[in-house]
C-alpha positions in Angstrom: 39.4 -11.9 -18.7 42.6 -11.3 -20.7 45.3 -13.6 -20.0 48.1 -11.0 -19.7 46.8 -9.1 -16.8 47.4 -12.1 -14.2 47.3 -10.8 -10.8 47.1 -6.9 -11.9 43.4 -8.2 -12.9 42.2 -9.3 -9.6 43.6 -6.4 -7.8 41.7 -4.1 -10.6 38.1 -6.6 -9.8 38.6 -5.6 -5.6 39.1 -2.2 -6.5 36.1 -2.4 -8.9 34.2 -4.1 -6.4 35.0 -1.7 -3.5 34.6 1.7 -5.4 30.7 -0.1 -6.4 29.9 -0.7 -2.5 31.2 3.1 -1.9 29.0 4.7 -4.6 25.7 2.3 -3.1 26.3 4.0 -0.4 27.5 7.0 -1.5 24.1 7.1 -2.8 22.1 5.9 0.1 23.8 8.5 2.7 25.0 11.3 0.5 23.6 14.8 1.2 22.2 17.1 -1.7 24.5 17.1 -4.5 24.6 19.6 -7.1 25.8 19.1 -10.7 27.6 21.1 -13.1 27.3 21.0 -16.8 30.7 19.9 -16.6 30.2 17.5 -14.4 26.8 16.4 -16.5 29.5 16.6 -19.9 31.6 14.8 -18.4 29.4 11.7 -17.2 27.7 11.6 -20.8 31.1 11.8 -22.6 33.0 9.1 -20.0 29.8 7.0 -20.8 30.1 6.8 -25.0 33.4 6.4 -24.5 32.8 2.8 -22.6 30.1 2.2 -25.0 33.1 2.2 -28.0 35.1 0.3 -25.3 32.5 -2.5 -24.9 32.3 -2.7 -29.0 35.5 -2.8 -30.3 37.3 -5.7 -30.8 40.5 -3.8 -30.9 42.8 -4.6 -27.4 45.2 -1.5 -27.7 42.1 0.9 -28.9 39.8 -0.7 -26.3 42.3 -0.2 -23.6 42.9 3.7 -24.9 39.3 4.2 -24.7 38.7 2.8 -21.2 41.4 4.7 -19.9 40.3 8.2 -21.3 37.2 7.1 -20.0 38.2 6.7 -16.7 40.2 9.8 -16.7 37.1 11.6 -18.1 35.3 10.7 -15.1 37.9 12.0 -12.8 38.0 15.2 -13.9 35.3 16.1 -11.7 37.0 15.2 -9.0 40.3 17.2 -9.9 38.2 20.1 -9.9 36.9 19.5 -6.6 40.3 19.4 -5.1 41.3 22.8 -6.9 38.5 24.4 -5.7 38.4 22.5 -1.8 41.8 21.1 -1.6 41.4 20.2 2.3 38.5 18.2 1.1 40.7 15.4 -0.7 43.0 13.4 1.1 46.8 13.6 -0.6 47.6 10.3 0.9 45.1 8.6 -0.6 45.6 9.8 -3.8 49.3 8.9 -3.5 48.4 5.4 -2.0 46.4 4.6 -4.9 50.0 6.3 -7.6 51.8 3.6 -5.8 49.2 0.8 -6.1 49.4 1.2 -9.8 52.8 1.4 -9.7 52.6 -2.1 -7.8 49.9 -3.0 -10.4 52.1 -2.2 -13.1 55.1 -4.4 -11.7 52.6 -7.7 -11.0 51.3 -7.9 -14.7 52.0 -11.4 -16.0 53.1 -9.6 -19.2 54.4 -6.6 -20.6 52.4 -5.5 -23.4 50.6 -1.9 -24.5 47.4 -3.5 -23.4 48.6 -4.4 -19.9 51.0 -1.8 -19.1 49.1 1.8 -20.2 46.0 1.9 -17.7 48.3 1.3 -14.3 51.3 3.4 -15.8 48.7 6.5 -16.4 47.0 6.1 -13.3 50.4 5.9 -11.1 51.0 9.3 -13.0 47.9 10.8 -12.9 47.1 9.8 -8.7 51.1 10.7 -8.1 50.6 14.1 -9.9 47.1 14.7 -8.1 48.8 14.2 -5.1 51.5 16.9 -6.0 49.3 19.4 -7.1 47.0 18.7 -4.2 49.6 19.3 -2.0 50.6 22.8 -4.2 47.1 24.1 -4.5 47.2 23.8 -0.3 50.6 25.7 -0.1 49.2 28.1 -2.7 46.0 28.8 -0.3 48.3 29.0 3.0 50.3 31.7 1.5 47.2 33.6 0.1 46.1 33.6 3.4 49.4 34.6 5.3 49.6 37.7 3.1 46.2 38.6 4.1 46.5 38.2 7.6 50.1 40.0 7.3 48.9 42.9 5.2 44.7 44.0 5.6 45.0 46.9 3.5 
């Protein structure tokens, strides 16, 4: 473990730990699940990408990588909540802006290699939240005007 992440560390090793026990039994109980080639590009490219993070001896790049990484992987799930946003739960993806935000506070050290992941995160789960929230108003009104005017 890197010494700079301090407590920020063991809060990212829980969340690890908890998001592996959800996709064991994501797996064991989930119903048929289809996949685009998005989603299939998306897997494969969020995969090499942690394969140059495992390999480099670089902190800053390493860091970089992981994160687009991550990010890569989620895209998947921001298009899930464009297409179905009453299937995601805004608070949650707010919850989890502010516990990077937290995260970000609680590092033992301010340094690139620290500070990027949470900071992106709080910014990307904040904004998800927003346009969550958005794409909902959007479908309400869509609707209202339908209801209002059928022809």
């Amino acid at each position: 473990m890197h010494n700079d992440g301090g407590w920020a560390t063991w809060v990212n090793i829980t969340l690890a730990s908890i998001n592996a026990a959800v996709l064991v039994l994501g797996l064991k109980f989930a119903r048929k699940v289809t996949f685009t080639t998005s989603d299939w590009i998306c897997l494969v490219t969020s995969i090499i990408a942690l394969g140059f993070w495992l390999l480099i001896n670089q902190p800053a790049l390493a860091v970089l990588l992981m994160t687009i990484a991550s990010f890569i992987g989620f895209i998947p799930a921001l298009r899930k909540a464009y297409r179905s946003p009453y299937d995601e739960s805004a608070f949650t993806w707010s919850v989890n802006g502010f516990r990077y935000i937290l995260t970000g506070i609680i590092v033992a050290s301010y340094t690139f290699t620290t500070i990027v992941n949470p900071a992106f995160w709080a910014l990307v789960y904040s904004g998800a939240a927003v346009f969550l929230l958005v794409r909902r108003k959007q479908l309400k009104d869509v609707n209202k005007e339908k209801t209002r005017n059928p022809f």
